[in-house]
C-alpha positions in Angstrom: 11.0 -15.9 -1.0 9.0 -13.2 -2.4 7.8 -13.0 -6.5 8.4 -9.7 -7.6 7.2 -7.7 -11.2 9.3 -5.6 -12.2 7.8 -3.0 -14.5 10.7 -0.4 -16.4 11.3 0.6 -19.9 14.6 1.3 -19.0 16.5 -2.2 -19.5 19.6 -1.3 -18.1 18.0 -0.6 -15.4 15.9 -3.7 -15.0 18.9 -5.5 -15.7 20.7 -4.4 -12.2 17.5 -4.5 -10.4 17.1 -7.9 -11.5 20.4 -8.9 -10.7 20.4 -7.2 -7.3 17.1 -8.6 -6.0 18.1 -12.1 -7.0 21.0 -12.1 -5.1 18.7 -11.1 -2.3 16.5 -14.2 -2.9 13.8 -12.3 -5.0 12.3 -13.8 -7.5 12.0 -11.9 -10.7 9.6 -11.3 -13.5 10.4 -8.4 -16.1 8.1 -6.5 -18.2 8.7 -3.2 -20.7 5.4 -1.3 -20.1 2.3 -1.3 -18.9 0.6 -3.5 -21.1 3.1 -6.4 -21.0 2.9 -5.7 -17.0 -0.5 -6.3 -16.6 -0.3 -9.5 -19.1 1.8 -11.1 -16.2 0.1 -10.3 -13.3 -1.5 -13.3 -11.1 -2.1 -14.4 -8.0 1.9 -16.0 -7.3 3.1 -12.5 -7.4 3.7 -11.0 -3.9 4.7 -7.4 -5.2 5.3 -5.1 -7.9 7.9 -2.9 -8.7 6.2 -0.2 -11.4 7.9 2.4 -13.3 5.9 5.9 -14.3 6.9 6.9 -17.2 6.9 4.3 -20.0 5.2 3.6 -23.6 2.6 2.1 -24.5 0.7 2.1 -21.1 2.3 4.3 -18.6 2.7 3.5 -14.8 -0.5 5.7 -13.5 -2.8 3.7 -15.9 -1.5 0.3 -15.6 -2.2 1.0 -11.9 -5.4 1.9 -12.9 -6.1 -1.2 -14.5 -4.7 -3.5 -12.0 -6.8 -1.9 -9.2 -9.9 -2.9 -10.9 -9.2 -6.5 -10.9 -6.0 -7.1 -8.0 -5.0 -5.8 -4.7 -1.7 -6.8 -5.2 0.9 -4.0 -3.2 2.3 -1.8 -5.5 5.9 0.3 -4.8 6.2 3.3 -7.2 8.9 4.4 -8.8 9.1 8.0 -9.8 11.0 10.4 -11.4 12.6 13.1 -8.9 10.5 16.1 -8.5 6.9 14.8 -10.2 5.1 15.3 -7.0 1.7 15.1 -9.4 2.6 11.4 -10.3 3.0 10.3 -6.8 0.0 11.8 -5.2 -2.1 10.2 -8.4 -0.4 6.6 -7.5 -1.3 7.2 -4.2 -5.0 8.2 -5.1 -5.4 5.1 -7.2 -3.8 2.7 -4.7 0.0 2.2 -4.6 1.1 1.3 -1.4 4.1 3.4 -1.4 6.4 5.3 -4.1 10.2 5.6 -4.0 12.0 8.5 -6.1 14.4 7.7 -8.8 17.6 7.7 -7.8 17.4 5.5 -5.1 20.1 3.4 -3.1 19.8 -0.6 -3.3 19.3 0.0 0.6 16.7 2.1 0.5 14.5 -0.5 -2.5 14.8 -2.7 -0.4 13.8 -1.9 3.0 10.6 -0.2 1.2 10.1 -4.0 -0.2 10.7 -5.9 3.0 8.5 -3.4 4.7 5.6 -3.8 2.6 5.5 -7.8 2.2 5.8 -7.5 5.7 2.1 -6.3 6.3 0.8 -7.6 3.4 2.1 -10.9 2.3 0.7 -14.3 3.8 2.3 -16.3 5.7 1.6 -20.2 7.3 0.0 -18.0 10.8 -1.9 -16.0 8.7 -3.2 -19.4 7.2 -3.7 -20.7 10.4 -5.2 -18.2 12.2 -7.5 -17.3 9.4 -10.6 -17.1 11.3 -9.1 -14.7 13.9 -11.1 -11.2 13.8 -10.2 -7.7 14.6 -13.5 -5.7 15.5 -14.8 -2.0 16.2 -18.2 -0.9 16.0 -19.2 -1.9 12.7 -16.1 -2.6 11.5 -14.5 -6.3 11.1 -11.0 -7.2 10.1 -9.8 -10.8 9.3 -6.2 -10.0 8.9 -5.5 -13.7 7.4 -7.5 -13.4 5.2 -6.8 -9.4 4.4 -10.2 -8.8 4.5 -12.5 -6.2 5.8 -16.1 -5.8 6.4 -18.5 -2.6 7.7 -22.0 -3.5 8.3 -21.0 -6.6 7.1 -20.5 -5.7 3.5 -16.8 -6.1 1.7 -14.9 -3.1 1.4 -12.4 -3.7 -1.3 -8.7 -2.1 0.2 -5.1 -2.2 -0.2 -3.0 -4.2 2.0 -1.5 -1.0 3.6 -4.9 0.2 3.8 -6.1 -2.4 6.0 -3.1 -2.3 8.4 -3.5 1.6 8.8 -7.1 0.9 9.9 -5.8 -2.1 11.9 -4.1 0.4 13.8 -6.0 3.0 14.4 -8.4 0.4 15.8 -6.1 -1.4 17.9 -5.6 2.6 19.4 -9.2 4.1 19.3 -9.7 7.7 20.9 -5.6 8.0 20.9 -4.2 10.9 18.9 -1.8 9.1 16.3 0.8 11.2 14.6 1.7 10.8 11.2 5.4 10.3 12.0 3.9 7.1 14.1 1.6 5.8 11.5 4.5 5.9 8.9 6.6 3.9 11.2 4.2 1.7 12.2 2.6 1.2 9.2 5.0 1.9 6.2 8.1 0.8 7.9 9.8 4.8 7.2 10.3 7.5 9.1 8.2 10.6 8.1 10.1 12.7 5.0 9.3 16.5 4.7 6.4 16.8 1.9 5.4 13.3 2.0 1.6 13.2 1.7 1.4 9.3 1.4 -0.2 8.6 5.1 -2.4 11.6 4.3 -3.4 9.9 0.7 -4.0 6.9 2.6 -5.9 8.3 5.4 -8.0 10.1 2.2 -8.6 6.6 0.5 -10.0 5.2 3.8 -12.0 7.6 4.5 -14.0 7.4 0.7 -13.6 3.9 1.1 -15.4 3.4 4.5 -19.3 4.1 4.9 -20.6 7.0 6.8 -21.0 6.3 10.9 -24.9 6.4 11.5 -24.7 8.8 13.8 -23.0 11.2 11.1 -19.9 11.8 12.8 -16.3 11.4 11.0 -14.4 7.6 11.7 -11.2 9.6 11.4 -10.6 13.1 12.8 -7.7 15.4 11.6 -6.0 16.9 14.5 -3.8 20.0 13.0 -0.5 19.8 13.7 -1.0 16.4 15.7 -1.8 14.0 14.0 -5.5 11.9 13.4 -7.3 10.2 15.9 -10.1 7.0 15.3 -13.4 8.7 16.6 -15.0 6.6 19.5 -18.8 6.4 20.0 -20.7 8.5 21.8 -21.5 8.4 25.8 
């Protein structure tokens, strides 16, 4: 089963986490803040749980920190109403964020549904080689890896499977209730910008199309659509 890190000041809180995701079959690593976070980070764990609001080093720069080195999938948890801390964890590469309070039903279907399109399994291993692949762009999902132009682009786990969709659907408008199903494992909540942050992050992430025309289009009020080549 999965290793988690769970990163809270608040150590009753950890406490009931803990005790709740190891009854799930989670395994559990605690740290207090940012700093301690970050000391425990390596390549065994499968997903991190990361309070905002700590001491010492708070949630938004931790994340900061850990982007420069891991791509490791990140859930946020935030405090109800700090809209500004969410869009910023988004912006810096979180793969979701949950608001505090939350049900134990609710953590862990926002889990389950990240490690499900990020973690590795034995097919990923075995099918390592297998390519995904759209003008210039090349996805190895084994490996969670993409190329344009043959150069690496660095990108999040959820990253890459929103781009795996939209090129498994060129040319189709895609709504963003769809691509939150699809791709976060939620259904769309009023005011939730995180497809839209995601959507932002591939875009500075990708290289510009030699022809000069956008690789995702916003459709108002519809949704966005992968842009197809010309003719």
């Amino acid at each position: 089963m999965a290793k988690i890190l769970l990163v809270d000041d608040d150590t009753e809180l950890t406490a009931l986490l803990t005790d709740i995701l190891e009854m799930e079959g989670f395994e559990i690593i605690e740290a207090n803040n940012g700093e301690q976070g970050l000391s425990k980070v390596d390549d065994t764990i499968d997903l991190i749980l990361l309070d905002v609001m700590m001491p010492k080093m708070n949630g938004t720069e931790m994340l900061r920190k850990l982007r420069e080195q891991h791509s490791t999938p990140v859930l946020m948890l935030t405090a109800k109403g700090e809209e500004i801390d969410r869009v910023l964890g988004l912006e810096l590469g979180a793969d979701d964020y949950l608001p505090k309070p939350f049900s134990d039903r609710e953590l862990l279907a926002r889990m389950r549904a990240i490690l499900r399109r990020t973690q590795h399994n034995s097919n990923d291993a075995h099918h390592a080689s297998d390519s995904l692949i759209y003008q210039d762009i090349t996805i190895y999902p084994g490996r969670q890896e993409v190329y344009c132009n043959e150069q690496l682009i660095d990108m999040t786990g959820t990253e890459l499977a929103l781009l795996s969709h939209f090129i498994r659907h060129p040319g189709k408008i895609i709504s963003k209730n769809e691509l939150s199903l699809e791709v976060l494992g939620k259904r769309l909540a009023q005011f939730d910008r995180a497809i839209d942050m995601h959507i932002s992050n591939l875009r500075k992430k990708l290289p510009e199309r030699s022809d000069g025309k956008p690789r995702i289009k916003t459709l108002r009020g519809k949704g966005y659509l992968l842009v197809e080549e010309a003719g």
